[in-house]
C-alpha positions as CSV (number, residue, x, y, z in Angstrom):
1,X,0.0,0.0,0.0
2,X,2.6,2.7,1.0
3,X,4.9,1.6,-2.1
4,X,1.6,2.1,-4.4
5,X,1.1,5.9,-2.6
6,X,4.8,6.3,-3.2
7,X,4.5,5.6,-7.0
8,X,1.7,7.9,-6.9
9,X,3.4,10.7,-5.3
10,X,6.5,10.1,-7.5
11,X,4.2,10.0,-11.0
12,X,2.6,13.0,-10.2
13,X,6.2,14.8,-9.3
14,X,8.1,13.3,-12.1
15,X,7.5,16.2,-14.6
16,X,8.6,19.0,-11.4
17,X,12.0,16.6,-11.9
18,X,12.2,16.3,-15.6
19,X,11.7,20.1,-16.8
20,X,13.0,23.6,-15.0
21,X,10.5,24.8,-13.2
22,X,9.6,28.3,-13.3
23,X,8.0,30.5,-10.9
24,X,5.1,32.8,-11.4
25,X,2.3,35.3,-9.2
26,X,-1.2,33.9,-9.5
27,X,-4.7,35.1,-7.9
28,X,-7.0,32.9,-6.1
29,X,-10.1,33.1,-7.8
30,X,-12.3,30.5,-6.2
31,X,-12.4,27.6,-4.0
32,X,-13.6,24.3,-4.6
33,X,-15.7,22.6,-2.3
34,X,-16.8,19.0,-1.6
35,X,-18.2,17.7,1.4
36,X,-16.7,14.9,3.1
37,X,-17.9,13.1,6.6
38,X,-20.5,15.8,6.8
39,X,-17.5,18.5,6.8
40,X,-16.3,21.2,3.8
41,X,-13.5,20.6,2.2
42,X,-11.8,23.8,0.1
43,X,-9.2,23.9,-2.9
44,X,-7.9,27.1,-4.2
45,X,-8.1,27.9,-7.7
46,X,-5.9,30.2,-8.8
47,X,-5.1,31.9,-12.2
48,X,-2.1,33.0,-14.0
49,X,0.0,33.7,-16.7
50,X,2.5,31.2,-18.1
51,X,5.5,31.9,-20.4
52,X,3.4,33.1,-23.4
53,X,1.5,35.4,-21.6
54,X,-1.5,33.1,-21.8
55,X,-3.7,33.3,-18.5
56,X,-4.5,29.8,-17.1
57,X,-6.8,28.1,-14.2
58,X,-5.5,25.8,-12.3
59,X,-7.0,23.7,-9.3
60,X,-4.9,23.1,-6.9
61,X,-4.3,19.3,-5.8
62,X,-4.5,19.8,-1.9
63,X,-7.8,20.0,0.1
64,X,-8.1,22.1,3.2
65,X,-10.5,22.3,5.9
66,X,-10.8,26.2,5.1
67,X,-11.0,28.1,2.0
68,X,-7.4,29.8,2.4
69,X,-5.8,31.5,0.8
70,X,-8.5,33.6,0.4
71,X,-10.1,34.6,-2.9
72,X,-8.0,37.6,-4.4
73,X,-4.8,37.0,-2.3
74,X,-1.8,36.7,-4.7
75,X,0.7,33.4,-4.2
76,X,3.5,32.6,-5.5
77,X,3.2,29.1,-7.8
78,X,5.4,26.7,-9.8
79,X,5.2,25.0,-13.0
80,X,7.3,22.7,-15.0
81,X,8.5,24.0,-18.5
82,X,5.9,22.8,-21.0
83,X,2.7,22.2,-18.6
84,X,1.4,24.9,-17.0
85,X,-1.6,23.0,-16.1
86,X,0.5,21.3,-13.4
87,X,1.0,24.6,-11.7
88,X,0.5,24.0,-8.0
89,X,1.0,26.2,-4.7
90,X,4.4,24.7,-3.3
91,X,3.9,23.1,0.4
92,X,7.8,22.3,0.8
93,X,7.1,21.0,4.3
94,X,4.0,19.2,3.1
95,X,5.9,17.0,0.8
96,X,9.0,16.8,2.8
97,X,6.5,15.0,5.1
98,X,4.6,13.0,3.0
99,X,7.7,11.3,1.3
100,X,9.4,10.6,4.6
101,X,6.4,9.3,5.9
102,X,5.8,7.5,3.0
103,X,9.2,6.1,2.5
104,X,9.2,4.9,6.7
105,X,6.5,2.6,6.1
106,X,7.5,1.7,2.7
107,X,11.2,0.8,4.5
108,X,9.7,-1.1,7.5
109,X,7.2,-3.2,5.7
110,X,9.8,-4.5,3.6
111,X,12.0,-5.0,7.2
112,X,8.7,-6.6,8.6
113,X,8.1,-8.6,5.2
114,X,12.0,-9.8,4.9
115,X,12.6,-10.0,8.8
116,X,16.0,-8.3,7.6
117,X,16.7,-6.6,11.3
C-alpha cells in the first residue's frame, strides 16, 4: 500500500523533476468545495499567466478544511516547463513529510516482510 502511494506521489512529481521549473504570481479566484464526513473541504483555484503570456486556471491538488488563501490574495506558484496546467501552490514541508512518511512505512514493511533486522 505505501509503495503504491509512493508511486503515486513520484508520477505526479516526475515532470517538477524532468523540466525547470519556473515560478510565477497567481490570484486565487475561487475555491472548490466538496463535502466529506459531513465536513467542507476547500481547494484554491488560482489563475495565472504562463511563459506566453496566456492566462490559465488551475485547481490546486490539496484539500483544506478552510478556503485559504483567500479569494483575491496573490501566491507565489510553480510550474514545469511545458505544462502549465501542473502549476501547484508549493507546500515544501507538506511534501517533505509526506515522502518521509511515506518512505518509513515503505522501509519497514519491507523490514517486517524480509525479517531483515
Amino acid at each position: 500500500m505505501s509503495g503504491t502511494g509512493l508511486a503515486l506521489v513520484l508520477r505526479g512529481d516526475l515532470p517538477f523533476l524532468r523540466h525547470p521549473v519556473h515560478r510565477a504570481p497567481a490570484m486565487i479566484v475561487r475555491h472548490d468545495r466538496r463535502f466529506e464526513k459531513g465536513r467542507a473541504l476547500y481547494k484554491p483555484v488560482f489563475r495565472f499567466a504562463n511563459r506566453n503570456g496566456t492566462f490559465i486556471e488551475v485547481r490546486d491538488k490539496v484539500y483544506m478544511p478552510f478556503p485559504k488563501p483567500v479569494i483575491g490574495e496573490m501566491v507565489d506558484i510553480v510550474y514545469p516547463e511545458g505544462f502549465p496546467q501542473k502549476a501547484r501552490i508549493p507546500y515544501p514541508v507538506f511534501r517533505g513529510l509526506l515522502y518521509g512518511l511515506l518512505g518509513y512505512v515503505f522501509v519497514m514493511a519491507g523490514v517486517e516482510l524480509t525479517g531483515w533486522w
